[in-house]
C-alpha positions in Angstrom: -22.7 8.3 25.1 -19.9 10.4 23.8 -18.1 7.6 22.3 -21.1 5.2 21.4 -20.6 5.4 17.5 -16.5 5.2 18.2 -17.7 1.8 20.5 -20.2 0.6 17.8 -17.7 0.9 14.7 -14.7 -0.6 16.9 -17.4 -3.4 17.4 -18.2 -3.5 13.3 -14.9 -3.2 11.9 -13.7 -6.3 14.5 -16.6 -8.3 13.9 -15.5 -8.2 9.7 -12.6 -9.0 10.9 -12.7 -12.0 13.2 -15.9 -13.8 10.9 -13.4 -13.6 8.1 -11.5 -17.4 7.2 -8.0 -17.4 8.6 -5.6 -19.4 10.8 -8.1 -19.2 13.9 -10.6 -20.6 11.9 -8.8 -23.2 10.7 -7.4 -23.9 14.3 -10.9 -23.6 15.6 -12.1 -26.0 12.8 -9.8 -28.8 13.6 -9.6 -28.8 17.2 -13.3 -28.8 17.4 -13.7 -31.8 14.8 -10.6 -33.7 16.2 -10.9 -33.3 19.5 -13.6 -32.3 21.6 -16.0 -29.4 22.1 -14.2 -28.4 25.3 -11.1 -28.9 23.5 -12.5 -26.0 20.9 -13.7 -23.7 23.7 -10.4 -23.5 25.6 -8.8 -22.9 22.0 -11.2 -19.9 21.6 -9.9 -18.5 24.7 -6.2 -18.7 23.8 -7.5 -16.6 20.6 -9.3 -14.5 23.2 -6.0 -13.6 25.3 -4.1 -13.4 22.0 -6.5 -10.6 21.1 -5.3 -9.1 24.2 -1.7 -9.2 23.4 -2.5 -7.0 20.2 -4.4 -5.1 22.4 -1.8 -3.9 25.3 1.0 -3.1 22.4 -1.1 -1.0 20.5 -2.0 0.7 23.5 1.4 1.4 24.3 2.6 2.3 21.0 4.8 -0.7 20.1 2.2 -2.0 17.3 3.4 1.4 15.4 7.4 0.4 16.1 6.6 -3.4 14.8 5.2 -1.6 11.7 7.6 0.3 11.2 10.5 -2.0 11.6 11.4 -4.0 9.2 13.4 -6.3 10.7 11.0 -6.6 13.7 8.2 -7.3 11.3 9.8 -10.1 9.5 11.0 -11.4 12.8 7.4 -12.0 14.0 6.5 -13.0 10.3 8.8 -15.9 10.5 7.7 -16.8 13.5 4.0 -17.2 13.1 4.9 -18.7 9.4 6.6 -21.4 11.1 4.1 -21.8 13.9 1.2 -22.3 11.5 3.5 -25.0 9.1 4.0 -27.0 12.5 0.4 -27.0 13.3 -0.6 -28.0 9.6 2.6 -30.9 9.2 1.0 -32.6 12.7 -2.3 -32.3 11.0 -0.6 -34.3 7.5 1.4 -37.0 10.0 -2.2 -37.7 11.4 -2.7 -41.5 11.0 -5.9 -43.0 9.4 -8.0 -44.9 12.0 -11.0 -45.3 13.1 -13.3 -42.3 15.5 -13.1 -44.5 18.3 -9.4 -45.2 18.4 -8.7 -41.6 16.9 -10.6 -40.1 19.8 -8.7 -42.3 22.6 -5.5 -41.1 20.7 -6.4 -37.4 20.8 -7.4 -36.9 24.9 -3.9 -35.9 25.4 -5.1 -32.4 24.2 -5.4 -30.9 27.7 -6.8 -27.2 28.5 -3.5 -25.8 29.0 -2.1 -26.8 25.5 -5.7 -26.5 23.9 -5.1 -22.6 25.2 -1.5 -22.3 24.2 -2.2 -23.8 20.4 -5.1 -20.8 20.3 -3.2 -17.8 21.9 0.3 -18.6 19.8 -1.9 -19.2 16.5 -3.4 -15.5 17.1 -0.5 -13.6 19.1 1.4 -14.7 16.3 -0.3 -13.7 13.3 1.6 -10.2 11.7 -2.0 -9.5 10.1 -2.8 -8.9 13.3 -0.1 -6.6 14.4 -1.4 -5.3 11.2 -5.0 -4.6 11.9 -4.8 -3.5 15.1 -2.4 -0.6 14.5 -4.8 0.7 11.9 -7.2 0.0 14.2 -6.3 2.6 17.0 -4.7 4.8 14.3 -7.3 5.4 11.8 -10.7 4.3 13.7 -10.1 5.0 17.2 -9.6 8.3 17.8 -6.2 9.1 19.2 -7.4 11.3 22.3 -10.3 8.7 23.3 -9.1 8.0 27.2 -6.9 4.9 27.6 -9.7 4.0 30.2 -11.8 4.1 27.3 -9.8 2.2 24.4 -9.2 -0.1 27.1 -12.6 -1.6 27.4 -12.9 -1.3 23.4 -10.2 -4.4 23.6 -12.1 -6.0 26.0 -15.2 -6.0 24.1 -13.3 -7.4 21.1 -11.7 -10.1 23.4 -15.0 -11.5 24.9 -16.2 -11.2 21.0 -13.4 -13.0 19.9 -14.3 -15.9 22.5 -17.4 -16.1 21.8 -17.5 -16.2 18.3 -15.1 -19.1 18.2 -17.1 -20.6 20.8 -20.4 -20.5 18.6 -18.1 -22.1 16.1 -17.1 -24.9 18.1 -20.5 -25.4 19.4 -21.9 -26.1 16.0 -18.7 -28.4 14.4 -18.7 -30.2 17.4 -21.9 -31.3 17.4 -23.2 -34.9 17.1 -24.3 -34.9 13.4 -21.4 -32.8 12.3 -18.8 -35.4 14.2 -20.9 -38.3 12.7 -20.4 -36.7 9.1 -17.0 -36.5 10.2 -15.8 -39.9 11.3 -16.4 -40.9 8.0 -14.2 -38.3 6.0 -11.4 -37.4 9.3 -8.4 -38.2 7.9 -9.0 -36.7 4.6 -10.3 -33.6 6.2 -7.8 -33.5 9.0 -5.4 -33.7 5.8 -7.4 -30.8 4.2 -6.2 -28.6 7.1 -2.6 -29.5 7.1 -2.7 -28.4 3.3 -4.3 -25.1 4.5 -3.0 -24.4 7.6 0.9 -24.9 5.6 -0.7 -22.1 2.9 -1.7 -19.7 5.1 1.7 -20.1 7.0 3.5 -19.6 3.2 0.9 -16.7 2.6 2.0 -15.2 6.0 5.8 -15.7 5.3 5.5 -14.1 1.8 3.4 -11.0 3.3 4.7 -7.1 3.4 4.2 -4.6 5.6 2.0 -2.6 3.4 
């Protein structure tokens, strides 16, 4: 009982976070409306163990270095800048055609690369890095056990996944994939544009 209120602001402060529109969002969005519920879910899982990633450096201290390093920083900046541009130039190459042919197209999307595409687009985000550094700097106390800020990035993994999950649940649902067969291509196109911005906002971002 000790830490409760520690537990239930981690949990807060995360939740703010993770509801808030951004690339996993986005991803979540697209691969859910594209694709395939099951397609969404194993993306909400790469976010999950992305979350993790954050997790095991901050634990260790190298979130601080990263923040501190300016050329380390921009590095990963670049990197995740690029990686969301990809993602949003296949979404504009997307061709026009019909649900039926579109989803025969799409199957390709297997679990494995449905896992990859959601653990680079959140591994990779420097807002991240970002986050969770103030995270176990300024809310976590710095002599809570390891043991203890261990299962606090747990908890915000398994929130992570099913968060995105509820998402995919509900944009991946009949009606919502009837609305969308009608509108895919220009919506498909919608996330290109926005998945490109978000990887120009990410490229143009500081440190501070």
């Amino acid at each position: 009982m000790e830490y409760l209120p520690e537990f239930l602001t981690v949990v807060l402060v995360h939740l703010l976070a993770v509801i808030s529109p951004g690339p996993d969002f986005v991803m979540i969005s697209r691969n859910s409306l594209v694709y395939s519920r099951q397609v969404g879910i194993y993306s909400s899982i790469g976010l999950a163990l992305g979350i993790l990633v954050h997790v095991t450096y901050s634990l260790v201290g190298i979130g601080l270095i990263i923040s501190r390093s300016i050329l380390l920083f921009s590095i990963m900046k670049i990197i995740g800048a690029g990686y969301l541009i990809y993602l949003g130039l296949q979404c504009l190459k997307s061709k026009s055609e019909t649900i039926e042919s579109s989803i025969e197209s799409k199957k390709d999307l297997g679990p494995l690369k449905a896992v990859r595409m959601g653990f680079l687009t959140n591994a990779l985000n420097p807002k991240a890095t970002l986050f969770f550094l103030a995270l176990f700097t300024q809310v976590i106390d710095p002599h809570t056990p390891k043991f203890i800020q261990t299962l606090y990035g747990i908890e915000m993994s398994v929130a992570t996944f099913l968060w995105f999950t509820f998402v995919a649940l509900i944009l991946s649902h009949k009606s919502v994939k009837g609305w969308f067969s009608a509108v895919q291509h220009y919506v498909e196109r919608a996330f290109g544009i926005i998945l490109i911005a978000l990887g120009i906002k990410v490229a143009l971002s500081s440190q501070k």
